[in-house]
C-alpha positions in Angstrom: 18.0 6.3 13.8 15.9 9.3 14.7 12.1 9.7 15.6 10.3 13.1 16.1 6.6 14.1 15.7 4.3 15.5 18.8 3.2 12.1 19.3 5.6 11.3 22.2 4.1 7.8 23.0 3.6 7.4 19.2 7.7 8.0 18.6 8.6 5.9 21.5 7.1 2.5 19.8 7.6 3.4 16.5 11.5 3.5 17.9 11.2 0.5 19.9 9.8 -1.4 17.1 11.9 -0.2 14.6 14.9 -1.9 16.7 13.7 -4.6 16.4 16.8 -7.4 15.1 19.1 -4.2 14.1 22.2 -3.3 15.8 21.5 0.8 15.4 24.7 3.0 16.3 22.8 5.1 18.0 19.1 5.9 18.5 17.9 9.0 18.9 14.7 10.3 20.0 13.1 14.2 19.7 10.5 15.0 21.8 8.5 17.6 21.7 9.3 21.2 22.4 7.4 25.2 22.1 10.6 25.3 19.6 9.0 22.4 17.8 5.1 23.6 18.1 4.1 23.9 14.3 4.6 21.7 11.6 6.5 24.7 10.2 8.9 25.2 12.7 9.5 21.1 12.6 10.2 21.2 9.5 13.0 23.9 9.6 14.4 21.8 12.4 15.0 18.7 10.4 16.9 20.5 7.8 18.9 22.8 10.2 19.5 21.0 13.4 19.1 17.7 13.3 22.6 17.0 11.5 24.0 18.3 14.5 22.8 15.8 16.9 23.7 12.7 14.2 27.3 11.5 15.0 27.1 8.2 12.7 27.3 8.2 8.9 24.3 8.3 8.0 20.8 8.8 10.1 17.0 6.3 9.2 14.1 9.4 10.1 11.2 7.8 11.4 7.8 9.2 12.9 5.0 7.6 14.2 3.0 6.7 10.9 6.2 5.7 9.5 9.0 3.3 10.4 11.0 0.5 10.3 8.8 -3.0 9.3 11.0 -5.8 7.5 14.2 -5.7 9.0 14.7 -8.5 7.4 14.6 -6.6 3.7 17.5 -4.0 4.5 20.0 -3.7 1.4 23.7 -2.4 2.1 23.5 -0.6 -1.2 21.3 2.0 0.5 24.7 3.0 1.7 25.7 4.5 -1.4 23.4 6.9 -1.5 23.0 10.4 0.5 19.4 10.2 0.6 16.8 7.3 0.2 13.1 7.3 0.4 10.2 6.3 -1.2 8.6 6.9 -4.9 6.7 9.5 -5.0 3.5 9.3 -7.3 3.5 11.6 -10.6 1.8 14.8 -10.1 -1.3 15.6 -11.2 -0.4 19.3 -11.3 2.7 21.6 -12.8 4.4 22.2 -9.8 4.2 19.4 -7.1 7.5 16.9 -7.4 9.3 19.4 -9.7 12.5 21.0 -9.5 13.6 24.4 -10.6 14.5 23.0 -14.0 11.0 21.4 -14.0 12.5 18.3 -14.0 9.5 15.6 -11.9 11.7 14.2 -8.8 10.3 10.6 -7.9 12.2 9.5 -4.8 11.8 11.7 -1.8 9.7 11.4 1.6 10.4 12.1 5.0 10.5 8.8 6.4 14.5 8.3 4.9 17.9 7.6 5.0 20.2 10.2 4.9 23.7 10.9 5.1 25.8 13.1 7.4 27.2 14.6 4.9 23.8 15.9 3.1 22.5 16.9 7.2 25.9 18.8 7.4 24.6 21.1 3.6 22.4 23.5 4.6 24.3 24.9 7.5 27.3 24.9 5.5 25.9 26.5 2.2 23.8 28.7 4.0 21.0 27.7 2.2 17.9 29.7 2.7 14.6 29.0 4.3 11.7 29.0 2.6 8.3 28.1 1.3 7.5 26.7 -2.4 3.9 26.8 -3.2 2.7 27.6 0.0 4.4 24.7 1.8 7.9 24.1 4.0 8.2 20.5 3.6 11.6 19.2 4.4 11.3 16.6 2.5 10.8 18.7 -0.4 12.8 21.3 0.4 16.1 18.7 0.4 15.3 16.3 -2.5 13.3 18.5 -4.4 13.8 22.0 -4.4 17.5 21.8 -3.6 18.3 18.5 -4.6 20.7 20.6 -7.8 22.3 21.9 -4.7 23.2 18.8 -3.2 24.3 17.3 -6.1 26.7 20.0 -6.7 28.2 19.3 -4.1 28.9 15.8 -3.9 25.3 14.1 -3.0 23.7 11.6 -4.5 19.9 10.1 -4.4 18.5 6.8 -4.8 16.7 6.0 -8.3 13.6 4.6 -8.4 14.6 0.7 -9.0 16.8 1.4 -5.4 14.0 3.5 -3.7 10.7 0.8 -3.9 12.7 -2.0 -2.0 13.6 0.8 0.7 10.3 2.1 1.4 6.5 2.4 0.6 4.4 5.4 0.8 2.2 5.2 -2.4 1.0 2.8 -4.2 2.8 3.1 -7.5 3.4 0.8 -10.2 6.7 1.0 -10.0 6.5 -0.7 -6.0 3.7 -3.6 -7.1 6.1 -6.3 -6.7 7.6 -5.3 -3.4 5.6 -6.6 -0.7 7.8 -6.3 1.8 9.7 -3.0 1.8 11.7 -1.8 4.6 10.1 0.8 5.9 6.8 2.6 5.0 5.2 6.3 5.7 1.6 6.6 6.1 -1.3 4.3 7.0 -3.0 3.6 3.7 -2.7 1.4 0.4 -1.0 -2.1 2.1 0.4 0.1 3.9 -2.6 -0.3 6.5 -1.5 -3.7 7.6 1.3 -1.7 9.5 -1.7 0.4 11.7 -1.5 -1.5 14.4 2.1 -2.8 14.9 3.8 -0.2 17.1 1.2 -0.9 19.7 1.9 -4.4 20.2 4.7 -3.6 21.9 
């Protein structure tokens, strides 16, 4: 499990909470850094570095507004997927969500699951850096943008039916009947009933 954000108090309980009644194999926290300054720069850091401070099989990316809540509601058949995350809403433009092809990606966010082997990709591939309308999500930039890539080369992503018991960003019709998913990303929707958890600790 890794946290980062420039909220150094913020990552330490969303860490500490996320461990709650899960034998991690390792937990990893990134803490600020000048290297790490802009959103920008973070975002080139997840997709270029942080595979090579992973050593398990596969990593959980958490950040302060965005972690671990129902233990209780992890599935093992996460495993068989290279990257999980939530449903993302349709767009209510032509470009958000969509692939080169055009094709509208669903399952994506930053708060995720993801496998060494998709971390280990864009060093490998050489993939280049940069921005698609305007913005350098990493998110975007893995499941999204590139996702053709990875899945030329082996990686898989979760559909939507897998994707609403992991986690909850949006509220979506797809995710009604889920009211406990395993994680969540951002403090709105139901989501708000997680606002104040990490500092209970």
């Amino acid at each position: 499990m890794a946290c980062g954000s420039s909220n150094l108090e913020g990552m330490k309980k969303a860490l500490e909470y996320s461990a709650r009644g899960i034998d991690w194999g390792a937990i990893l926290l990134i803490s600020p850094d000048p290297v790490l300054s802009t959103i920008d720069k973070w975002n080139k850091f997840i997709v270029y570095e942080l595979g090579k401070y992973i050593y398990t099989d596969f990593a959980l990316l958490i950040h302060p507004d965005g972690f671990v809540v129902n233990p209780e509601s992890w599935r093992d058949e996460f495993l068989e997927y290279d990257y999980v995350g939530s449903i993302w809403p349709l767009p209510k433009d032509n470009y958000s969500y969509r692939d080169p092809l055009g094709n509208i990606i669903r399952v994506g966010n930053s708060v995720s699951l993801r496998s060494k082997r998709l971390l280990d990709l864009p060093n490998e591939l050489s993939m280049e850096w940069m921005a698609y309308y305007g913005n350098t999500n990493e998110d975007g930039f893995l499941s999204v943008h590139n996702r053709h890539v990875f899945e030329a080369n082996g990686c898989n992503f979760a559909p939507l039916g897998v994707a609403k018991w992991f986690g909850r960003e949006h509220e979506v019709s797809e995710n009604q009947d889920v009211d406990k998913p395993f994680v969540f990303h951002e403090f709105y929707g139901r989501n708000s009933q997680y606002r104040n958890l990490a500092i209970l600790l």
